[in-house]
N, C-alpha and C positions, 0 to 999 in steps of 0.2 A: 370036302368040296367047298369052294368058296372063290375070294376075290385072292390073287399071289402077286405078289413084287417080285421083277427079275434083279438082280445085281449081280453083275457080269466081274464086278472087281473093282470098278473106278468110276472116280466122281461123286458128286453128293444125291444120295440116294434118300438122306435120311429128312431131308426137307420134305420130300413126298410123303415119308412116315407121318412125320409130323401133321400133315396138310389132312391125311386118311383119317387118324386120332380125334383132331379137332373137328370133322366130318360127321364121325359117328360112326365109321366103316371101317369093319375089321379085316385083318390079312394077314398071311402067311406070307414069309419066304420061299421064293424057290433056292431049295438047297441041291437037288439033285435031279438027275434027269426024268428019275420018276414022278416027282410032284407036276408037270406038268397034265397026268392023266387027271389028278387031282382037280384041278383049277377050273372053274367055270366062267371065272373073268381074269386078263391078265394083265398089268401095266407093266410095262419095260420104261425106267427114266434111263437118261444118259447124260453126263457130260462129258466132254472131252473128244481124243481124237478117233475116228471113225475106223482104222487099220486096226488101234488099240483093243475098241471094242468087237471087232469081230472075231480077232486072235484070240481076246481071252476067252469068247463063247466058246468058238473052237475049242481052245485046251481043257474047257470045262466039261467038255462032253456037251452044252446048250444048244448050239447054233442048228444040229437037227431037230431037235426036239421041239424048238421055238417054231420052226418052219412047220410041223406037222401040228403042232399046234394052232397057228393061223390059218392054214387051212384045212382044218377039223371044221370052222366055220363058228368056233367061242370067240367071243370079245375079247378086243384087244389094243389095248391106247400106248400108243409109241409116242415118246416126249423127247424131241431132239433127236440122241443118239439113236431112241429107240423109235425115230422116224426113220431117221436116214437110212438105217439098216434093211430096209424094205425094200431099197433101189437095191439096181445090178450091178453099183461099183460106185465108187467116190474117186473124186482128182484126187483129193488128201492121200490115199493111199492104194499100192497095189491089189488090196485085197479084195476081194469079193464081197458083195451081200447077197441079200438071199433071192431080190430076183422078183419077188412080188408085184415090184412096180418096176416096168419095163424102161426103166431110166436113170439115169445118172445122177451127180449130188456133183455141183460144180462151186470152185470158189465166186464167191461177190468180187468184183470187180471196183479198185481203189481209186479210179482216176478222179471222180468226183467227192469223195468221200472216205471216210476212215472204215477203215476194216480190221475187229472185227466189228460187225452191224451188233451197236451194244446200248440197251434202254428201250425204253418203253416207245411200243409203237401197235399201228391200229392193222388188225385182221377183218377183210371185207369180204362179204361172203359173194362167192362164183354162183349163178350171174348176180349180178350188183345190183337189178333194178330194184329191189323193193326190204335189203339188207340193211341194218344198223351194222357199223365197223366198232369194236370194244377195242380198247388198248391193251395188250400185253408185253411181257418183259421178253426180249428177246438176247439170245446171247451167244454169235456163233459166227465162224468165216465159211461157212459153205451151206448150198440152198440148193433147194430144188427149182430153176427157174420155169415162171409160169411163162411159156414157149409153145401153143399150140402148134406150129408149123414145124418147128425143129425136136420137140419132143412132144409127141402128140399122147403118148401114154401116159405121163405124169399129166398133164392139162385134164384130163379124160377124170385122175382119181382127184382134181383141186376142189375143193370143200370152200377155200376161204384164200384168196392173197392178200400179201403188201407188198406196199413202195419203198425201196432204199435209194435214196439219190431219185436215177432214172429206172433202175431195176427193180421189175416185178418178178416175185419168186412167192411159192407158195408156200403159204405157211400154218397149212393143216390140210391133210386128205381124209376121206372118207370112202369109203364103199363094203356094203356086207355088213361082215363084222369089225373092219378094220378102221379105228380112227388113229391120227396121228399128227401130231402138232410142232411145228420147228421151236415155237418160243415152249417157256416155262412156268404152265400154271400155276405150280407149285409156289412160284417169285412172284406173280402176280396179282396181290390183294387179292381186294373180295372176287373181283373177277373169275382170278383162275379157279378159286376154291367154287366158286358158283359151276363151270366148266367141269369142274372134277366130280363135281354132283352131279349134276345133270346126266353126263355117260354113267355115272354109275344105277344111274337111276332109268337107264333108258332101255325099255322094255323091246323082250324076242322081235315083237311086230315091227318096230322101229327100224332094227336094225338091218332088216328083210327091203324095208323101204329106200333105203338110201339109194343115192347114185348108183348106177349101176355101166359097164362102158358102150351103154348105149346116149348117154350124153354126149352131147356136141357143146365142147368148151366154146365160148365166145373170145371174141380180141378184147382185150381190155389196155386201152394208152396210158403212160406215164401223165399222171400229173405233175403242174407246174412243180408242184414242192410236196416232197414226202410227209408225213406223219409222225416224223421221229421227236417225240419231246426232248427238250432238255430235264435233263435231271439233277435233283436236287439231296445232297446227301450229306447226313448227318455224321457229325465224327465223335467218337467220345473217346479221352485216352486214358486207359486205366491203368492201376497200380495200386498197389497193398498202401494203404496209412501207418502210424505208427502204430496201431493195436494191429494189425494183421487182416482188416479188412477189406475188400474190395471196392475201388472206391473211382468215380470218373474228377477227372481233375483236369487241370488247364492253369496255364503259364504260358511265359516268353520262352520259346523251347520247353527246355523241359524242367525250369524252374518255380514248380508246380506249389510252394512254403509260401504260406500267408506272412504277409511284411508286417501287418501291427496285429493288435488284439481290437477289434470289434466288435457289437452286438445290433441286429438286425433283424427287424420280424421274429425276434424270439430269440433268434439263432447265435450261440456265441462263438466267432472267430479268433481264436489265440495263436499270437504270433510266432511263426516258427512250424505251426501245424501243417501236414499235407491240407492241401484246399481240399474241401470235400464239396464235389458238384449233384452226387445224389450216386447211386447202385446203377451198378452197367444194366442190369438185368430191365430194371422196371422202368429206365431211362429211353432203353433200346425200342420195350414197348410205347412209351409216351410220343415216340418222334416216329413211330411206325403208323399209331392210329392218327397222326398229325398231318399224317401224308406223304413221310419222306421215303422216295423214291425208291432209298439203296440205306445201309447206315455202313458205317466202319467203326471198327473196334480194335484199336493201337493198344496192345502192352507192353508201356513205356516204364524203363529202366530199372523194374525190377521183375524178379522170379522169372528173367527171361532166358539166362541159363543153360536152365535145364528144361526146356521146353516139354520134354514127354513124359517128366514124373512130375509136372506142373498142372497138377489136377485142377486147381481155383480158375484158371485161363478157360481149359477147356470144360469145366462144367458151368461156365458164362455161356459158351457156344451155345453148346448143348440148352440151358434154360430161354436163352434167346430165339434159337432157332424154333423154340415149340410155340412162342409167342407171334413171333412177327413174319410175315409171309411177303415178304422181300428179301433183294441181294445183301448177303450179309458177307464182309471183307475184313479179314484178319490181317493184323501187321504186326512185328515182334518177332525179333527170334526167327524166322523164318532163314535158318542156315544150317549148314554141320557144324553139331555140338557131340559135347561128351560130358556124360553124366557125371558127376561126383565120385562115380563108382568106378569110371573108366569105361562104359558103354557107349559109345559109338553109335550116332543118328545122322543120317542124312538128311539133306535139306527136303528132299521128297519125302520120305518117313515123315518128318517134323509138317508140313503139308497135308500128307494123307489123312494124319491124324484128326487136324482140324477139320478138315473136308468130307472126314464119315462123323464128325462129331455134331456137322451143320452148315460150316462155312460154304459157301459158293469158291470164292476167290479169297488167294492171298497178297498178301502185300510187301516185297523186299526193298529193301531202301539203302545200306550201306554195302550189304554184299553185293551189287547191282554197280556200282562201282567198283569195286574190284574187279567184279569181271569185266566190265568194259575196257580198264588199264591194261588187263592182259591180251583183251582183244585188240587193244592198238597196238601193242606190243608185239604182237604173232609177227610172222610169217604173210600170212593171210588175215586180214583184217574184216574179211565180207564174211565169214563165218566162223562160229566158234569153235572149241576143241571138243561141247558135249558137255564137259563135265558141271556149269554152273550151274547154282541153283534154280536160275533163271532155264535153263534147257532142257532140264532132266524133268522138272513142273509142269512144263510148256509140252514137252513131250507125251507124258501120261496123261496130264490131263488135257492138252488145249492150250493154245496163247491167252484166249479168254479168261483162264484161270489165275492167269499172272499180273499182276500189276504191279508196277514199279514207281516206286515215291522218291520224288528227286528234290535236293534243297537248296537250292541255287543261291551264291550269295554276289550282290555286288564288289567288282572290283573296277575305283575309278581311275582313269587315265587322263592326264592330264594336258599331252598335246594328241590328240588323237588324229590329227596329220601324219603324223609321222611315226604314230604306233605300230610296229611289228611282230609283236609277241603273241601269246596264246590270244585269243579267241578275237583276233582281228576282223575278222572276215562276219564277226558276230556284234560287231561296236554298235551302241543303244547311244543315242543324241537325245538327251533332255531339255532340247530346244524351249520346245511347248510346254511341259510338263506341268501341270494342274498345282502341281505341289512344288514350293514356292524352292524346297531345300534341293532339290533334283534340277532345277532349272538351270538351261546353259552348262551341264555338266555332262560328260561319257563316261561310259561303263561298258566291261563286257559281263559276264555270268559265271563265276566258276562256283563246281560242283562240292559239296560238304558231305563229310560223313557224321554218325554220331549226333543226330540234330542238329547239325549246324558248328558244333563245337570244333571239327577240323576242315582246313579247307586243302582240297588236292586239285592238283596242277593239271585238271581238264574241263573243258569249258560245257556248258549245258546243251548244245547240238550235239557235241560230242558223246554225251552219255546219254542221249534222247535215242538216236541212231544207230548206237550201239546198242543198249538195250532195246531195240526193234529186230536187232539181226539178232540177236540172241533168242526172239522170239516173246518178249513181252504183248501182252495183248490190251495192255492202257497203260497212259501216264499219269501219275496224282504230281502236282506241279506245285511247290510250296514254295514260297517266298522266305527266307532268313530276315532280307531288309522290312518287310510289310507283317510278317507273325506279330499280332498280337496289337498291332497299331490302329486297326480302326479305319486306316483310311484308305479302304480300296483293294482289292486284287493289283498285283501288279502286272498293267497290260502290255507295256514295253516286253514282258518278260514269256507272257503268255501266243501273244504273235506269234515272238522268234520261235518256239516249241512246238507250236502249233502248225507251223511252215515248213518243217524241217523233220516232218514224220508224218505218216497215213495210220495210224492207230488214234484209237481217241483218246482224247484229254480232257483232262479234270482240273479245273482252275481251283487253288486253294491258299488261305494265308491273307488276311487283311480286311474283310469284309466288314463293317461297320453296321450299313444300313440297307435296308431294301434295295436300295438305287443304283448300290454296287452291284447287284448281282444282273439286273439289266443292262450296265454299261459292259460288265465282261463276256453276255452271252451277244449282246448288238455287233461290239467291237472286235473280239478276237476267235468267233467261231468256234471255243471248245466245247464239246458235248456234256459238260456237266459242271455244276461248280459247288465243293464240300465247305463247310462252317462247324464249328463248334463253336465257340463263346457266346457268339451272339444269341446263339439257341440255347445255350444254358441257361446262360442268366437272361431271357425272356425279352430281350430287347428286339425281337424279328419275330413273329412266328410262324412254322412253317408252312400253314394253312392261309396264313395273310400274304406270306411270302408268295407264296403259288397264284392267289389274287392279283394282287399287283403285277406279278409278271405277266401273266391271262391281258390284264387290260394294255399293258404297252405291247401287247399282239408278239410276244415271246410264246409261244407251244409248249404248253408244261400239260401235265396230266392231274387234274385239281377233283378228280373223283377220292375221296379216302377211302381206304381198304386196299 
C-alpha cells in the first residue's frame, strides 16, 4: 500500500520521479491493473496528446481501473494529461475520457497570441478575493476554459485560473479526492515541489473539505495583460574533448579549438584544445539555481551518430534532470539513424529515449529543413505526408514537445527595386540600422543546415511555416550573421519570424549585454530569448539579468527555484 505513478506509455514521467526522490516520498509504478487496489495515493503525469493518452490506457487494460479508482474516493493528482483525462472529450481528439468532469478540453484560441500557451505563468485561486497567484510553468494547446455560463460544470470543479491573452481557462481543479493541475509542478521550481508536498501531505479531513458542487463559481474578466513572463534560457553545447570527456564549449558555430595558448585565474588554455566551459551536469545545476527559466542541452558534432548506444548524452539527461526542476531541451541527432551495427532508429525511438531518460522537449535543426523542402515540393503543401521527424514527435507526444532551431544567414541584394528572386516578399531595409556595417543595405534570410556551414535555397518564412504545418510547437531562432558577435539579437530577423507564425519564439545568437535582451523582448514580441557565452564566461548573470529586466517593467519571474 502506498503512494503509485501511472505511465500510460508516453511523455516525461521521469521528472516526477525525480521531483518524488528529492521530496522524500516514496512510490511504486503502476504496472498492472492490479496494483491500483494497491495504492492509497495516485498521481497520473502526462504530456502530450490527449487521443494518444486515452488509447494507450485503453490497450493497457488502465482506463477502467483509473476510473474506479477515482471514484473509490483515494487521492488523486492529475498533471496536465492527467487533468484533462477527467473531462468527457477533448477537440484534440475523437476519443473519449472518463467523464468525471462534465466537460470538454477545448483548443486556446491563436488570434492574439502564440499557441501553444508555453512558460511560466500565475494560478489565482477561484474566488480571488483574498488569494495570492504563484507562477508556474505551463506547456500545452488545449484547456479547460473557465466559462461559468457555457460550461458550468468544469467552473463548479475550478480550484485556481489563468490568463492567456484575453482567455481564462482553468488551471487546476479540486473536489473530494480529486486534485488536478494543467501546468507542470514537476517544471516548476521550488513552487511546484512545494505543491507536490503539500497534496502529498494533505490529510483524510482536508480532502472531505474541499469544494464540493454546491459552489457557485463567480464571473471573473480578463485582465488588461496576462501573466505570461518572458523567459530566459540557458544554452550549453556539449561535446567530448580530446581525452573523451564531457565537456560544455562555445565558438563561432561550431568552431569550439582555443586559438592561442593562455593562463588565467590558474587555468591553462593551449591552443588547438576543445575550449573547456566547465561539466554539463554541475553547469545545468549552476544556471538552474540562478533562476533560469528553461536550460538547453545541444550535442554538438560529436557522438551524435549513434544516438541510442550513446550512453554519455543520455546519462547527462538523466544526472540533470535529478538536479534541476525546470524544462530541459535536447538537440543533436534527433533523426533516423543506424547504428554501426546496422540497426535502425527512428527519429521518435531517438526522442523517446531522451524523453523517458528526462528531457521535456527536443530540438531538430537540419532535419526540419529537409522536411520543409519536400513539403514545398508536394503536391499539397498545407500538410505533410506523416513521415518527418517533426510529425511522428509532434504526434506522440504533443507539438509542445518539438521545437525547431532554424539558422538563418543573410543574403544581400543589391538593387532591391527590382529584386525578383527567393525571398522577395521578405526583403529587410537597413535603413536605420544601429550598426554602422548593415546600414543602407537589403537583405533577405535564407535557411542553413549543418550550423550554418551550408546554405539552401529557402528563405526563413518559409521553413518557419512549414515547420508550423508540420506541427512544431516553438521556434529557437538563431542568427549565422550575429553568433558569437556581442552585438545584439538580430531584430530585423526576429520581427519577420515572429509575424509570420502563431507558435512561440525564442530569440537566440548575439546577445552581448543586459540591454540586449530588453531591446528584443520591447521590440520584437518573442516569448523567450536563450544566451550561452555571456552566461559562461560571467559577463550577465542570470539573476542580475532577471533584475534589470523586472525594473524596465519587462515580466520575468525573478523567484529562484
Amino acid at each position: 500500500m502506498g503512494l503509485y505513478l501511472l505511465d500510460y506509455g508516453a511523455g516525461n514521467v521521469q521528472s516526477l520521479a525525480n521531483s518524488l526522490k528529492k521530496l522524500g516520498h516514496p512510490f511504486r509504478w503502476i504496472s498492472n491493473p492490479s496494483d491500483f487496489r494497491e495504492a492509497t495515493s495516485l498521481i497520473f503525469p502526462g504530456v502530450g496528446a490527449f487521443g494518444t493518452a486515452v488509447e494507450n490506457l485503453r490497450s493497457k487494460g488502465l482506463l477502467e481501473p483509473l476510473r474506479e479508482y477515482i471514484q473509490s474516493g483515494k487521492p488523486y493528482f492529475g498533471i496536465c494529461i492527467g487533468m484533462q483525462v477527467l473531462f468527457e472529450a477533448s477537440s484534440e481528439s475523437p476519443s473519449l475520457g472518463m467523464g468525471i468532469i462534465l466537460s470538454t478540453v477545448e483548443r486556446l484560441k491563436d488570434e492574439d497570441k502564440a499557441v501553444p500557451h508555453m512558460g511560466w505563468n500565475a494560478a489565482s485561486p477561484v474566488p480571488q478575493k483574498h488569494g495570492e497567484s504563484a507562477y508556474y510553468y505551463f506547456v500545452h494547446s488545449y484547456c479547460a476554459k473557465y466559462d461559468p455560463e457555457n460550461y458550468p460544470d468544469a467552473a463548479k470543479w475550478a480550484h485556481t485560473t489563468t490568463q492567456y491573452g484575453k482567455e481564462i481557462f482553468i488551471s487546476t481543479v479540486r473536489r473530494s479526492n480529486v486534485f488536478g493541475c494543467q501546468f507542470h509542478p514537476e517544471k516548476s521550481g521550488a513552487a511546484g515541489l512545494d505543491l507536490i508536498d503539500r497534496w502529498l501531505r494533505t490529510s483524510d479531513s482536508e480532502y472531505v473539505s474541499s469544494p464540493s458542487s454546491a459552489f457557485s463559481p463567480p464571473s471573473i474578466q480578463p485582465k488588461p495583460r496576462d501573466s505570461l513572463t518572458k523567459r530566459i534560457i540557458a544554452c550549453m553545447d556539449v561535446r567530448t574533448n580530446d581525452e573523451g570527456d564531457l565537456v560544455v564549449t562555445k565558438g563561432d558555430q561550431y568552431d569550439v579549438r582555443e586559438k592561442t595558448s593562455t593562463t588565467a585565474g590558474g587555468k591553462v588554455k593551449i591552443a588547438g584544445a576543445i575550449r573547456n566551459l566547465g561539466k554539463p551536469v554541475a553547469l545545468a545545476s549552476t544556471y538552474y539555481t540562478a533562476g533560469a527559466d528553461e536550460l538547453c542541452l545541444l550535442n554538438i558534432t560529436s557522438f551524435r551518430h549513434s544516438p541510442l548506444i550513446d550512453q554519455p548524452m543520455l546519462a547527462v539527461v538523466r544526472a540533470a534532470a535529478e538536479r534541476v526542476f525546470v524544462p530541459l531541451t535536447i538537440g543533436g541527432g534527433i533523426k533516423d539513424t543506424v547504428d554501426p551495427d546496422g540497426t535502425k532508429h527512428t527519429a521518435l525511438e531517438v526522442a523517446s529515449e531522451y524523453f523517458r531518460a528526462g528531457a521535456d522537449k527536443v530540438s531538430i535543426g537540419s532535419e526540419a529543413v529537409y522536411a520543409v523542402e519536400r513539403l514545398l515540393a508536394s503536391s499539397d503543401p498545407s500538410k505533410g505526408d506523416g513521415t518527418s521527424a517533426i510529425e511522428t514527435i509532434a504526434r506522440a507526444y504533443g507539438r509542445q514537445a518539438v521545437v525547431v532551431s532554424i539558422d538563418p544567414k543573410r543574403v544581400y541584394v543589391d538593387d532591391p527595386g527590382t529584386y525578383d528572386g527567393r525571398g522577395k516578399d521578405e526583403l529587410v531595409y537597413g535603413k536605420d540600422s544601429p550598426i554602422e556595417t548593415e546600414r543602407c543595405k537589403s537583405w533577405w534570410y535564407t535557411c542553413t543546415i549543418s550550423g550554418g556551414r551550408e546554405m539552401r535555397n529557402i528563405s526563413v518564412c518559409e521553413l518557419a511555416r512549414g515547420v508550423e504545418i508540420l506541427g512544431a510547437g516553438e521556434l529557437l531562432v538563431n542568427s549565422i550573421d550575429r553568433d558569437g558577435t556581442g552585438l545584439g539579437f538580430d531584430l530585423d530577423l526576429l520581427k519577420l519570424v515572429r509575424g509570420c507564425v502563431k507558435i512561440p519564439v525564442v530569440a537566440s545568437s548575439g546577445a552581448g549585454r543586459a540591454d540586449h535582451f530588453l531591446t528584443v523582448f520591447r521590440e520584437t514580441g518573442v516569448e523567450a530569448a536563450l544566451a550561452a557565452g555571456i552566461f559562461h564566461r560571467k559577463e550577465v548573470g542570470i539573476d542580475e539579468l532577471k533584475r534589470y529586466l523586472k525594473d524596465g517593467e519587462i515580466q520575468v519571474r525573478t523567484r529562484v527555484g
